[in-house]
N, C-alpha and C positions, 0 to 999 in steps of 0.2 A: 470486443465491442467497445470498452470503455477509450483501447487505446485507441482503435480508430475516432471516435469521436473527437477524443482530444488534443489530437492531431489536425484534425478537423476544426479544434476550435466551441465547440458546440458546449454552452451550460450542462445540459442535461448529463454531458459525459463527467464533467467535473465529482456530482452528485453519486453516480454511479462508480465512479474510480476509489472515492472516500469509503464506500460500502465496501466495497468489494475486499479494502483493502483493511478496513475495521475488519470484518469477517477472515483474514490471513492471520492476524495480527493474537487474534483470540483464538482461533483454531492451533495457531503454531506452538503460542507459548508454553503451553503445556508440555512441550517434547526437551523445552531444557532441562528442568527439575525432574520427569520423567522420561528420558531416553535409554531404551535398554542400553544402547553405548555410548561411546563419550564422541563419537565423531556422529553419532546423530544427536546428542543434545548440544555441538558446536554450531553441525547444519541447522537445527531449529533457532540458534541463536542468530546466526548469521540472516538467515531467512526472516526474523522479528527484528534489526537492524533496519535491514534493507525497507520494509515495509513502514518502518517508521520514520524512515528519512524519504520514502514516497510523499509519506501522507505530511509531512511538514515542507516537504518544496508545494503540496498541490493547496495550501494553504497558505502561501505565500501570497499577501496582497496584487504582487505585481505578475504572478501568474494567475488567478484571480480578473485580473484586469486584462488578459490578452482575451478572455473570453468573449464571444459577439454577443450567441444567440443562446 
């Protein structure tokens, strides 16, 4: 939902995408320090990489400003 919005353009998706992805962000971490293996606490790593380079393009002033509505 968040990406269609976003895609779309739409504020409200902006708001929505930040949540969604604070809520990955703290849900995940905990699988690196605790992964029963090491290719699951690389994937939890990877997957809190990815979600923090989300949430810092979606904070990005000039994406930010392509927003309408």
């Amino acid at each position: 939902m968040a990406a269609v919005g976003l895609w779309q353009r739409h504020r409200w998706a902006l708001w929505l995408a930040i949540g969604v992805l604070a809520l990955s962000i703290l849900s995940t971490v905990p699988g690196i320090p605790f992964g029963p293996t090491p290719a699951i606490q690389l994937a939890a790593f990877v997957a809190v990489m990815i979600a923090v380079v989300d949430l810092v393009l979606l904070l990005r002033p000039t994406s930010r400003a392509a927003l309408t509505t």
